[in-house]
KOLMIDREN-575235 format. One line per 2 residues: number of its first residue (from 1); for each residue x, y, z of N, C-alpha, C. Coordinates in pm, whole numbers, plus 50000, padded with zeros to 5 digits. Layout:
// KOLMIDREN-575235
NUM = X,Y,Z,X,Y,Z,X,Y,Z ~ ...
//
This chain:
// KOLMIDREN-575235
1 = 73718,62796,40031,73719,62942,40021,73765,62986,39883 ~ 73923,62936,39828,73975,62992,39670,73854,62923,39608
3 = 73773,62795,39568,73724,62761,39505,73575,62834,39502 ~ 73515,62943,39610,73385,62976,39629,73433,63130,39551
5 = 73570,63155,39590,73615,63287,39516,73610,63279,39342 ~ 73688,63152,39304,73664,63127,39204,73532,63133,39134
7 = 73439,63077,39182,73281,63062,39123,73195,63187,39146 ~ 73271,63274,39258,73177,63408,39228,73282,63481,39103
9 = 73346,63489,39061,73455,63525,38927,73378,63503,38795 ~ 73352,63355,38799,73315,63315,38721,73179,63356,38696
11 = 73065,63371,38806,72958,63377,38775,72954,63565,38739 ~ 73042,63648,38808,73031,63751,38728,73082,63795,38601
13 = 73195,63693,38559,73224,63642,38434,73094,63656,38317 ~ 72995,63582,38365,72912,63507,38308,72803,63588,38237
15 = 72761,63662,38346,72657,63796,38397,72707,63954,38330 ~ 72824,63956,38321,72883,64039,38236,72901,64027,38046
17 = 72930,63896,38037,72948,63853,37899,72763,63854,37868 ~ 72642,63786,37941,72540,63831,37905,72447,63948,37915
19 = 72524,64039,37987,72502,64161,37957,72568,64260,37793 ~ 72655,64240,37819,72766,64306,37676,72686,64235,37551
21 = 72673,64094,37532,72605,64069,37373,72509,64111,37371 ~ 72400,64136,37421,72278,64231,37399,72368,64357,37318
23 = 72441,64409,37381,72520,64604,37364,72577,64553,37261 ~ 72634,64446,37187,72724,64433,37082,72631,64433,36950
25 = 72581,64363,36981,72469,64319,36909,72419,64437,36847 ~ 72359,64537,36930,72311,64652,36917,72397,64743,36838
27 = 72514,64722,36836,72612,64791,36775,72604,64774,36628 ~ 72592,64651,36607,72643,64551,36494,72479,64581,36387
29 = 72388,64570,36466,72252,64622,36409,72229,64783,36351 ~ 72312,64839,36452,72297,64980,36414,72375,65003,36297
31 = 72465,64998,36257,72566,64946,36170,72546,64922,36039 ~ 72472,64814,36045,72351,64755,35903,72224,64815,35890
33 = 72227,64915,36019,72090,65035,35959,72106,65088,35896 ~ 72253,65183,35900,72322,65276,35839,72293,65176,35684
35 = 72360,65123,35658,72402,64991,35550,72302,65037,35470 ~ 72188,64979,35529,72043,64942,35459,72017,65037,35366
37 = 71994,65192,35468,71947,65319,35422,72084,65369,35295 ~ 72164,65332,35312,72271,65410,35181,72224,65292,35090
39 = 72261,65182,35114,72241,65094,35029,72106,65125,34888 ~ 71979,65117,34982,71847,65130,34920,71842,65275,34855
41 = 71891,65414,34931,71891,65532,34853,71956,65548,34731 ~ 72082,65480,34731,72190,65494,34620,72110,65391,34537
43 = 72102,65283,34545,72015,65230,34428,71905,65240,34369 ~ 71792,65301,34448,71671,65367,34411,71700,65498,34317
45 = 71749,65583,34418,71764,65700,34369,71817,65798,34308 ~ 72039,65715,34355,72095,65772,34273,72215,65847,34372
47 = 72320,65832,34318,72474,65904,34348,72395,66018,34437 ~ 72350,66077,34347,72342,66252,34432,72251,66238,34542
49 = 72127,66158,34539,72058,66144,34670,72130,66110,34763 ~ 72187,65996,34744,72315,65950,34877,72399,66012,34921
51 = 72421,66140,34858,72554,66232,34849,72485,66354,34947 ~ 72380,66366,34916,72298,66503,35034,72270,66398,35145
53 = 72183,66292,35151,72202,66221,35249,72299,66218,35306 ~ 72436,66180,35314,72549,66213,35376,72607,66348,35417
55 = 72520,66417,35321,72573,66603,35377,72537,66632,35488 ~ 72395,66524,35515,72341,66607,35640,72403,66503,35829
57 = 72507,66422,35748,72528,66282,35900,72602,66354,35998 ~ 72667,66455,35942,72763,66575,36090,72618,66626,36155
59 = 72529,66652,36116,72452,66756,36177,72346,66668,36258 ~ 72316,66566,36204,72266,66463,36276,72349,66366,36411
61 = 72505,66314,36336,72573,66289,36458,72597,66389,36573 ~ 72581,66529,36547,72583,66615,36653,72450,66607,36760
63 = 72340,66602,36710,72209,66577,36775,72240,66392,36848 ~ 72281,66373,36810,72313,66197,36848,72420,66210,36962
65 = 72530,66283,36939,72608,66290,37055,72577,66384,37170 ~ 72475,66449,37150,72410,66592,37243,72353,66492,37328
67 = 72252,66397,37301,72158,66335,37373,72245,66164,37448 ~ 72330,66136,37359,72440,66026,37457,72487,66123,37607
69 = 72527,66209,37561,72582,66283,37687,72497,66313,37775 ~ 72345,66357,37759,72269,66366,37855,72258,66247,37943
71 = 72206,66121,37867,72271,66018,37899,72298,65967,37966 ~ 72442,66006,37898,72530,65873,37995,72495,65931,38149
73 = 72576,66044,38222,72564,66068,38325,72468,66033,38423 ~ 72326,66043,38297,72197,65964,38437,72256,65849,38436
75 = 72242,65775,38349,72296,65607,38357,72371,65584,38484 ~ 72448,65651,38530,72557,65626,38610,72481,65662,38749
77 = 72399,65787,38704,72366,65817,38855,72236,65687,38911 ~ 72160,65656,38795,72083,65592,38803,72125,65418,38879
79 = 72224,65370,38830,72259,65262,38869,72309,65272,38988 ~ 72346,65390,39018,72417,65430,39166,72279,65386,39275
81 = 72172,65486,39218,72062,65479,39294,71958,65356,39328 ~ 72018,65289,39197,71927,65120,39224,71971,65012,39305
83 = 72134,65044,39263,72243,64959,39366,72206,65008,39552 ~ 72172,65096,39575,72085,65140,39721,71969,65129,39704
85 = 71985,65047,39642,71792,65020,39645,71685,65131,39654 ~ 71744,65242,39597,71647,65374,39585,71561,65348,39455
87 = 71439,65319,39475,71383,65260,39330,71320,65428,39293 ~ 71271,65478,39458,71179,65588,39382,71234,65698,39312
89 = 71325,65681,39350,71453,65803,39333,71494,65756,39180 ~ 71509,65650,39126,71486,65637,38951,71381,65667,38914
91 = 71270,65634,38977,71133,65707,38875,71151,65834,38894 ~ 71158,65917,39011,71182,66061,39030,71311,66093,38920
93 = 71398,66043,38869,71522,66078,38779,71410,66031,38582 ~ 71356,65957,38619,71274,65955,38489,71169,66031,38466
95 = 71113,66095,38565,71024,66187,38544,71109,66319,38489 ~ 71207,66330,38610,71267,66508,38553,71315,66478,38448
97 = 71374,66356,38393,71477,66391,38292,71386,66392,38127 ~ 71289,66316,38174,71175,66323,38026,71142,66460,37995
99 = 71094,66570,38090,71085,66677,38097,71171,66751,38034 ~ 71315,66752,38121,71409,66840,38037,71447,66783,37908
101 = 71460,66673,37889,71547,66586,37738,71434,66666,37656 ~ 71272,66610,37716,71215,66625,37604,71173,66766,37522
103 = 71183,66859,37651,71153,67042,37591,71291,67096,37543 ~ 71387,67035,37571,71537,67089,37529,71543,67057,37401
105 = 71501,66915,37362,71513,66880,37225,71423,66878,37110 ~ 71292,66939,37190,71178,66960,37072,71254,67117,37038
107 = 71313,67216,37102,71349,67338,37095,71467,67338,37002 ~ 71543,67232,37046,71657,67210,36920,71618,67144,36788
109 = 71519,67101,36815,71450,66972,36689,71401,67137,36581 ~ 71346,67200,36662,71266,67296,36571,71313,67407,36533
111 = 71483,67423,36593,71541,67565,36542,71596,67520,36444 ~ 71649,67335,36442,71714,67289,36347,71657,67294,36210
113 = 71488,67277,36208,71421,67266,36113,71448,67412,36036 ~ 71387,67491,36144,71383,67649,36087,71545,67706,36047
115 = 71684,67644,36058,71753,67689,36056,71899,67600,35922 ~ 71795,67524,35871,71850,67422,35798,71902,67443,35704
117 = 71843,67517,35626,71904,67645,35493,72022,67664,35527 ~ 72026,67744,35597,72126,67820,35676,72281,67756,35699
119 = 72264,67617,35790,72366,67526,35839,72396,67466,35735 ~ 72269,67379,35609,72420,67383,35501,72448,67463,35403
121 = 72385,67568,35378,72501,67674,35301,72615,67699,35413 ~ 72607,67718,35521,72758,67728,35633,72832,67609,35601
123 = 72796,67478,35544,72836,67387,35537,72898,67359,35381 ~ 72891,67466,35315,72917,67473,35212,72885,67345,35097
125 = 72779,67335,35169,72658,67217,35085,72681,67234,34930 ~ 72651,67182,34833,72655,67166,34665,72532,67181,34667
127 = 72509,67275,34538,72376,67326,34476,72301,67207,34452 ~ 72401,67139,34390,72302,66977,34341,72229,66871,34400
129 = 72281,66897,34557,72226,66861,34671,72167,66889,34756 ~ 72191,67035,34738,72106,67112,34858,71984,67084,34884
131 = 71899,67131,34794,71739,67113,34827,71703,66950,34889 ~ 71757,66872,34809,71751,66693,34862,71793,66689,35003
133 = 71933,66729,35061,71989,66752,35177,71893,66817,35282 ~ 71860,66937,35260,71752,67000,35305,71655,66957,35361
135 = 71580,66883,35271,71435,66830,35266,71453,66692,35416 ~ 71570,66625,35325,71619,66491,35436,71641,66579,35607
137 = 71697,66652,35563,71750,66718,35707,71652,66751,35828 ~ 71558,66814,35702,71385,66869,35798,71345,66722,35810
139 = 71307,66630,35781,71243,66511,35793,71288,66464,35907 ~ 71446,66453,35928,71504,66342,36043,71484,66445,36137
141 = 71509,66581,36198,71474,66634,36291,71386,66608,36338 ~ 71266,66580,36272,71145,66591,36344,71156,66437,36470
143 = 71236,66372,36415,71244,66238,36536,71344,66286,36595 ~ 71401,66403,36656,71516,66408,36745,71447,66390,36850
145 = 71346,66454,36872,71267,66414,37054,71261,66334,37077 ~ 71177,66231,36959,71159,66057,36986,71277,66003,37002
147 = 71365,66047,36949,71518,65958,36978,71595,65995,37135 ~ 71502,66123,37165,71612,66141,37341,71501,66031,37404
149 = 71402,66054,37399,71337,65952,37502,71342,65827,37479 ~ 71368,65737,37341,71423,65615,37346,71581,65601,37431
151 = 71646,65668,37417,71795,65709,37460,71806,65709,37577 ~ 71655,65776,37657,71625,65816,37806,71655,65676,37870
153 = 71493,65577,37796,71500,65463,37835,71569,65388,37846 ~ 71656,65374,37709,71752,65242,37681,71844,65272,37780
155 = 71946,65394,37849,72018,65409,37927,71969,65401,38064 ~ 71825,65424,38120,71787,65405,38229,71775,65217,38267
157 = 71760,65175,38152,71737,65008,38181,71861,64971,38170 ~ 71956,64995,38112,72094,64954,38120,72181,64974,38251
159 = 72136,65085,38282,72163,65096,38481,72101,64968,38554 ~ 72001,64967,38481,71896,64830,38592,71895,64713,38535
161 = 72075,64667,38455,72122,64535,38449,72043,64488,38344 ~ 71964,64548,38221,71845,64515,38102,71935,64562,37991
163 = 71991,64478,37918,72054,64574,37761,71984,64437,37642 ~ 71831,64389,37738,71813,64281,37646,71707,64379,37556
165 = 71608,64446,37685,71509,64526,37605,71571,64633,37472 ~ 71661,64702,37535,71732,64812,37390,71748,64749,37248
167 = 71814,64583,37300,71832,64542,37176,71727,64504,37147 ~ 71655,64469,37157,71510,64402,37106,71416,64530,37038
169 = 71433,64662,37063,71425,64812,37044,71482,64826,36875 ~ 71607,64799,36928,71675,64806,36774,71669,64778,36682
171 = 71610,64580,36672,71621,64473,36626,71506,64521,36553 ~ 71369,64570,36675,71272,64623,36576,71268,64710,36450
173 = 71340,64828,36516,71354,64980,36427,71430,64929,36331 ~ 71563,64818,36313,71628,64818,36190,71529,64708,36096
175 = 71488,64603,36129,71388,64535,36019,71232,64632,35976 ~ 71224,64713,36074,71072,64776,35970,71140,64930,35895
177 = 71314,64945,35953,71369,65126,35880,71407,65023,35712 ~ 71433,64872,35709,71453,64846,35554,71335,64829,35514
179 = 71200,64774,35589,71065,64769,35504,70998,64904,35457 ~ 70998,64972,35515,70968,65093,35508,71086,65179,35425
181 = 71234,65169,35420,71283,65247,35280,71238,65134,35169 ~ 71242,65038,35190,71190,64975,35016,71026,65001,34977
183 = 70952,65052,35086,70807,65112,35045,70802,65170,34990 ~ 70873,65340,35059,70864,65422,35034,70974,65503,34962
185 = 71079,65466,34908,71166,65477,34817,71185,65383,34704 ~ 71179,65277,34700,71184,65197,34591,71014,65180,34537
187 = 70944,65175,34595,70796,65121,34527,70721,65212,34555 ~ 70744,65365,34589,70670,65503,34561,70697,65603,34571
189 = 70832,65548,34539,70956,65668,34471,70919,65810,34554 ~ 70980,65853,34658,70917,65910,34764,71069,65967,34756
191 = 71180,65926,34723,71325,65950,34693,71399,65998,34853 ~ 71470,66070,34932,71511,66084,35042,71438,66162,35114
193 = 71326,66227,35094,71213,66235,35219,71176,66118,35216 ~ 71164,65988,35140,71117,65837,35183,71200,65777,35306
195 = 71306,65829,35278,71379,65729,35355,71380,65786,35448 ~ 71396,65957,35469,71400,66018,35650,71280,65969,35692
197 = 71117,65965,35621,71037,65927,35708,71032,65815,35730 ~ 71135,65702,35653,71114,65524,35695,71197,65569,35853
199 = 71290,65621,35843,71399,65638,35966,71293,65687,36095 ~ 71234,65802,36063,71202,65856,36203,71061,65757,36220
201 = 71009,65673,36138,70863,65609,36183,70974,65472,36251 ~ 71037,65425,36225,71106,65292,36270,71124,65399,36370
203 = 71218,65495,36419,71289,65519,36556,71176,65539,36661 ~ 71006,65605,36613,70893,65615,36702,70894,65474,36749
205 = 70888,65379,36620,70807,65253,36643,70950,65154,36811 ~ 70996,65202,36788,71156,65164,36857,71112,65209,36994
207 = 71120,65356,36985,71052,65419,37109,70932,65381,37189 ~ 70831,65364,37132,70705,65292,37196,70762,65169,37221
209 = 70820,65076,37189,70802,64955,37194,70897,64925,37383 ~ 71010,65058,37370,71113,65035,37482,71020,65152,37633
211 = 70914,65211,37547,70847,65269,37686,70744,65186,37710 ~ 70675,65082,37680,70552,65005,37703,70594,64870,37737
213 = 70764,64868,37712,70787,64697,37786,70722,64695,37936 ~ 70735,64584,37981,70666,64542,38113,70813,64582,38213
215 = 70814,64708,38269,70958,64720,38335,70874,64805,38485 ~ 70868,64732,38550,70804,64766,38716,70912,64884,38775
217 = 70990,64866,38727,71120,64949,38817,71134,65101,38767 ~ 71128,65145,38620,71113,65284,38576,70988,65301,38520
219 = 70864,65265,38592,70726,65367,38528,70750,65521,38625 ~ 70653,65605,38533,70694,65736,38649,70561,65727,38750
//
């Protein structure tokens, strides 16, 4: 009996530790995305490009923490619902929630665009940066939608015991977000609209790749 207790310990030991390195991993990747993109802007382009680039990471981590929070909560409800073996009841939670994530955040994606001026002069942005800041700012919005519905996914498969697919998501978006800033910033000087559009074409390419895996359990 202690020894059968022991080995179910262990085996959720086991099952847990290969769940988490996928999520660490993912961490550690995201990390060296960031890396990549300052890295390649500041040397391509220059102090001040990197410097509006960074003017705009509050306004972006705000869109980043808007859509974790949507989030998390399905996550939770979602795993609730798989653990009862309610499968339909996750596709029914992936249908509504694509819906709302996705009209809530094309609406925020596009006031942000139209309202960008605005937030960093409130932000008391530098003249010398502004327009660069600006330009970057309109660029990465335009992937805020694509980023709730990767977000949708990666948290709906993480309910359903998968944090292999997200990382494999990531792994993608960070090796083609450095091929794509050394394209289009270093070899056609495209300067920080290069790099928002290397960012938001890696986060699409991220997105397709985590809605077209072979996952039987969340198609809608």
């Amino acid at each position: 009996m202690r020894q059968s207790k022991q080995e179910s310990v262990l085996g959720t030991g086991k099952e847990l530790f290969l769940f988490s390195v996928p999520l660490i991993l993912s961490g550690i990747l995201q990390q060296l995305y960031n890396w990549a993109d300052a890295f390649i802007v500041g040397h391509s382009v220059g102090e001040e490009a990197l410097a509006a680039v960074g003017a705009t990471s509050t306004i972006t981590n705000l869109f980043i923490l808007l859509i974790t929070g949507f989030t998390l909560g399905l996550s939770i409800y979602a795993a609730y619902k798989n653990g009862e073996k309610e499968q339909e009841e996750v596709r029914g939670i992936l249908s509504s929630f694509l819906l709302i994530l996705g009209v809530t955040f094309l609406v925020l994606s596009m006031v942000g665009i139209a309202l960008a001026g605005v937030i960093l002069t409130a932000m008391n942005t530098s003249n010398d940066m502004f327009l660069p800041a600006s330009d970057y700012l309109r660029v990465i919005l335009l992937g805020i939608p694509v980023l709730a519905v990767y977000n949708l996914y990666s948290a709906l498969l993480r309910a359903l015991n998968d944090s292999k697919a997200p990382f494999y998501a990531v792994l993608i978006s960070s090796v083609l977000n450095v091929v794509l800033d050394i394209l289009f910033v270093s070899s056609l000087s495209l300067g920080v609209m290069g790099a928002a559009a290397a960012t938001v074409l890696s986060q699409s390419a991220m997105t397709v790749f985590i809605v077209f895996i072979p996952s039987r359990n969340i198609r809608c």
